[in-house]
C-alpha positions in Angstrom: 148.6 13.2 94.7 149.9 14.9 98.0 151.7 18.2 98.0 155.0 16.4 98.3 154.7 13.8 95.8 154.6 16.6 93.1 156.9 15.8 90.8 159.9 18.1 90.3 159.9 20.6 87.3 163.6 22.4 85.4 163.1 24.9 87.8 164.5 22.6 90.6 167.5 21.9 88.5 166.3 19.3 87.3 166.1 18.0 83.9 163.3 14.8 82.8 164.8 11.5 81.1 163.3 8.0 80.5 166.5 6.3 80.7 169.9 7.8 81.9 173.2 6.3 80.2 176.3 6.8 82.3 179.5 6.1 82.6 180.6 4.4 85.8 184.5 4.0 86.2 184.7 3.5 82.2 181.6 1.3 81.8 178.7 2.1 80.1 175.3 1.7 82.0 172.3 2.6 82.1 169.8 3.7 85.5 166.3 2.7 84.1 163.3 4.7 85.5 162.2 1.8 87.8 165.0 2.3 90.2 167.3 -0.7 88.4 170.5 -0.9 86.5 170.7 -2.4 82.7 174.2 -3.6 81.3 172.8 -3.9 77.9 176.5 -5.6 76.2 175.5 -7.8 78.9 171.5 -7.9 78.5 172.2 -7.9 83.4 169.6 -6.8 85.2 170.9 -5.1 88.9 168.1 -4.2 91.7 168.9 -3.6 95.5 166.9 -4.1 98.5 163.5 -6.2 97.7 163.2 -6.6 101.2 160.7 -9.3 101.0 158.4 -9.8 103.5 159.4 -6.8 105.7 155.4 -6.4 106.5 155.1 -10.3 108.1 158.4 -9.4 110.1 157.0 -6.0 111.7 153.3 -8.4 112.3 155.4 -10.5 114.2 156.3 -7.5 116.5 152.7 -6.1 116.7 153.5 -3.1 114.1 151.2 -4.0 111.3 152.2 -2.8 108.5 150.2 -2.9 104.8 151.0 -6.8 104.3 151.2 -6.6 100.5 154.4 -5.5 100.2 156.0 -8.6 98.8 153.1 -9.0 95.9 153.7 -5.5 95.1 157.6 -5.8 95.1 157.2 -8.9 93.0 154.9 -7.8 90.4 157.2 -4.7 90.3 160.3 -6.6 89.5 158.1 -8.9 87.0 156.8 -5.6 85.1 160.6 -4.7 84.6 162.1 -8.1 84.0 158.9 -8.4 80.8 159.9 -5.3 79.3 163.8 -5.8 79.5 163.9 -9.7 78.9 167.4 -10.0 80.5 170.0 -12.8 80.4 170.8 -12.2 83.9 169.4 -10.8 86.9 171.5 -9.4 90.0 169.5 -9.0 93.4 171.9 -6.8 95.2 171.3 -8.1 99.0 169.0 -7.9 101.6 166.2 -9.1 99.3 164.4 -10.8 101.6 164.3 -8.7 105.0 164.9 -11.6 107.8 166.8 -15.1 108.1 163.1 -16.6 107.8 161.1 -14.0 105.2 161.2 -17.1 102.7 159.8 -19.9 104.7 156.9 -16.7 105.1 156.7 -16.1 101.0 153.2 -17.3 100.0 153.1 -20.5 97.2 152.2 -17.8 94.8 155.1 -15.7 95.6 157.2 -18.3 95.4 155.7 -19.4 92.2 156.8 -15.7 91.0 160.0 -15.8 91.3 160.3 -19.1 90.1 158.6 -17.9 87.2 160.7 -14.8 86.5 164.0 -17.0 87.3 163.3 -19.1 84.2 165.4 -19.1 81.0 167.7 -17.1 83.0 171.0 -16.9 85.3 169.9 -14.9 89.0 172.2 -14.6 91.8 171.1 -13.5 95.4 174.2 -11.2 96.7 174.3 -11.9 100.1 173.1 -9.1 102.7 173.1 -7.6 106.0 169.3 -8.7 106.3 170.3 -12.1 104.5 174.0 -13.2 104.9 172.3 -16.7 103.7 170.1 -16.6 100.9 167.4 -19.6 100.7 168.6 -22.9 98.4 164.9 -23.6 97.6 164.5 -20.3 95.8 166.7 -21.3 92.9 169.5 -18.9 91.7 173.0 -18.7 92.8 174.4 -17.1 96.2 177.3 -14.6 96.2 178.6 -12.3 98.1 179.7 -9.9 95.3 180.0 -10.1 91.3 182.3 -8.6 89.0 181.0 -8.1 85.7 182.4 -5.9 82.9 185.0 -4.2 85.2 182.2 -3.1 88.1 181.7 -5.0 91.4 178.5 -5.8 92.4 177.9 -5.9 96.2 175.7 -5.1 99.1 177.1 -2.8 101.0 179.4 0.0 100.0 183.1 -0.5 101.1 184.0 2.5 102.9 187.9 1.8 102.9 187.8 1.2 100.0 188.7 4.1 96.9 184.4 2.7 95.3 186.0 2.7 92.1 183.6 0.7 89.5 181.6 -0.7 92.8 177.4 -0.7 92.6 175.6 -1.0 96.3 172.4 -0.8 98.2 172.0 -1.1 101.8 171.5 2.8 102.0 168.2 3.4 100.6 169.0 6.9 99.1 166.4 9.2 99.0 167.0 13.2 97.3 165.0 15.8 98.5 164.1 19.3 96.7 162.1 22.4 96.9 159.8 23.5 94.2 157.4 26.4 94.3 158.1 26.5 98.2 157.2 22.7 98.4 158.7 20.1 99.0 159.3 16.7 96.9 161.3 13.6 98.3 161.7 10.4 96.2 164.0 7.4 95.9 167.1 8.3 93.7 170.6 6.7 92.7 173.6 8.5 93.8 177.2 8.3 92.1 180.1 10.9 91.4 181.6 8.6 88.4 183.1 6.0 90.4 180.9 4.9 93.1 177.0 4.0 92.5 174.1 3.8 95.1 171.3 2.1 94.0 168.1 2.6 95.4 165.7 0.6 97.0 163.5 -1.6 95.0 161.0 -2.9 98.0 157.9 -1.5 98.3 158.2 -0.6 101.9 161.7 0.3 102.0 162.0 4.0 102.7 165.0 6.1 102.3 167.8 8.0 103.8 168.6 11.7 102.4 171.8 11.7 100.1 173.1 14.8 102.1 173.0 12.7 105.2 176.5 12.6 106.5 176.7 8.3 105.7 177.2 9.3 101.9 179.8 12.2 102.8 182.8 9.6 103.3 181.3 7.3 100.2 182.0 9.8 97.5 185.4 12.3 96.7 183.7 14.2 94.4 180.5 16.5 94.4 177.7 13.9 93.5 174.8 13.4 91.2 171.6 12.4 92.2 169.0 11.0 89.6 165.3 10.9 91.5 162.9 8.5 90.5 159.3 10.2 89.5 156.4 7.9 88.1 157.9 6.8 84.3 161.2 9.3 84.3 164.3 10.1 85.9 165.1 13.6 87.1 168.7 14.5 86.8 168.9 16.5 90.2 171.6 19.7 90.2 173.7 18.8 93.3 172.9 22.7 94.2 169.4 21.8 94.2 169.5 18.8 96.9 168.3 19.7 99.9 168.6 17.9 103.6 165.5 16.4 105.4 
C-alpha cells in the first residue's frame, strides 16, 4: 500500500463505520461503504458515475489507459447489488462515458448487466456524458427520480436551495493529513440537505471537496464521509484539507 493510500486513523478526525445512517432533508438513508446509497423502506439502490468504457474512449485518442475498467466497475456493482438484493436500482448519470461506450461493451458485459437488471426495476438517469441512455440495455431512462421526498439527478442544481436532491457529476474526493502524510480517497459530501455521491467507475478520479465548485452547492459547513477499503470515515470538516 503506498504512503498515501494509508487509511486514516481518529487522530485525523475521523471516526470508522461500516454503514452511515443519515438523515437527508427528513429522510432516512444510508451511505454504504462501497460508495452507494440504500433506501432500505424502499429496498433502492443509488450509484453515480459508472463511467463505462472511459478506457476504449481514451484508446481511441491514443491515451491508453488500463482497458479493464468496465469489468472491474461491473463486477463492483454486481458484488454490491448480491449482498443488498435490491428492488430497484438508480444509476445516477453518466454511466457509460460517451454517446457510443455501449455499442463498445463486450457480449459479457452486456450479459452483466442484463444479468444484474433481472427481477428488478433500473433506471439510467440521464447525464452530461449520456443525455441518451441505450434502449438495448434494458431499464428505464430518466432524467431525475423522486422517491421518498429526495430527487435523484445527475448534476447538482446550483439555483436551486439542494433541498432533499442526491447528485454525481462531481466526483468528490476528501483529502487529510495523518502522521505528516497524506491520504486522499473518494467520499460523499452533504450538509443535511444536499448529497454528493461519489464516483462508482473504476477510473473515475475525483475533485477535492474544498475546491471552490462545492462552495456555492452547500449553505452550511459540510460533512464528508471517505471511503477506505470495507468502512466509512466520518471526516471532521476541520480536518479536510485542499489538494
Amino acid at each position: 500500500m503506498r504512503k498515501t493510500d494509508r487509511e486514516p486513523g481518529p487522530e485525523a478526525g475521523a471516526q470508522a463505520v461500516a454503514e452511515t445512517p443519515i438523515m437527508l432533508a427528513g429522510s432516512a438513508v444510508s451511505l454504504d461503504p462501497a460508495g452507494a446509497v440504500w433506501i432500505a423502506s424502499q429496498r433502492m439502490l443509488i450509484v453515480a458515475d459508472l463511467h463505462l468504457e472511459k478506457g476504449s474512449s481514451y484508446a481511441r485518442r491514443q491515451i491508453f489507459l488500463p482497458p479493464y475498467d468496465t469489468d472491474a466497475t461491473l463486477a463492483a456493482l454486481s458484488l454490491l447489488i448480491t449482498r443488498r438484493n435490491p428492488a430497484c436500482v438508480i444509476c445516477l448519470g453518466d454511466s457509460f462515458h460517451d454517446l457510443n461506450a455501449s455499442d463498445r461493451l463486450t457480449p459479457g458485459a452486456r450479459a452483466s448487466i442484463h444479468q444484474m437488471q433481472h427481477g428488478r426495476d433500473w433506471i439510467w438517469v440521464s447525464g452530461n456524458h449520456d443525455p441518451e441512455t441505450p434502449k438495448c440495455l434494458g431499464g428505464d431512462s430518466a432524467d431525475a427520480v423522486q422517491v421518498c421526498g429526495l430527487s435523484f439527478c445527475h448534476e447538482p442544481d446550483i439555483e436551486a436551495p439542494g433541498e432533499g436532491e442526491v447528485a454525481g457529476h462531481l466526483h468528490p474526493s476528501a483529502r487529510i493529513r495523518q502522521r505528516g502524510r497524506s491520504v486522499r480517497r473518494r467520499a460523499f459530501v452533504t450538509d443535511g440537505r444536499r448529497l454528493i455521491m461519489p464516483a462508482f467507475g473504476a477510473l473515475t478520479g475525483g475533485l477535492n471537496v474544498l475546491d471552490p465548485a462545492f462552495a456555492d452547492l452547500f449553505g452550511k459547513p459540510v460533512r464528508a464521509f471517505m471511503m477506505a477499503s470495507e468502512r466509512l470515515f466520518a471526516i471532521a470538516p476541520a480536518a479536510l484539507r485542499p489538494d
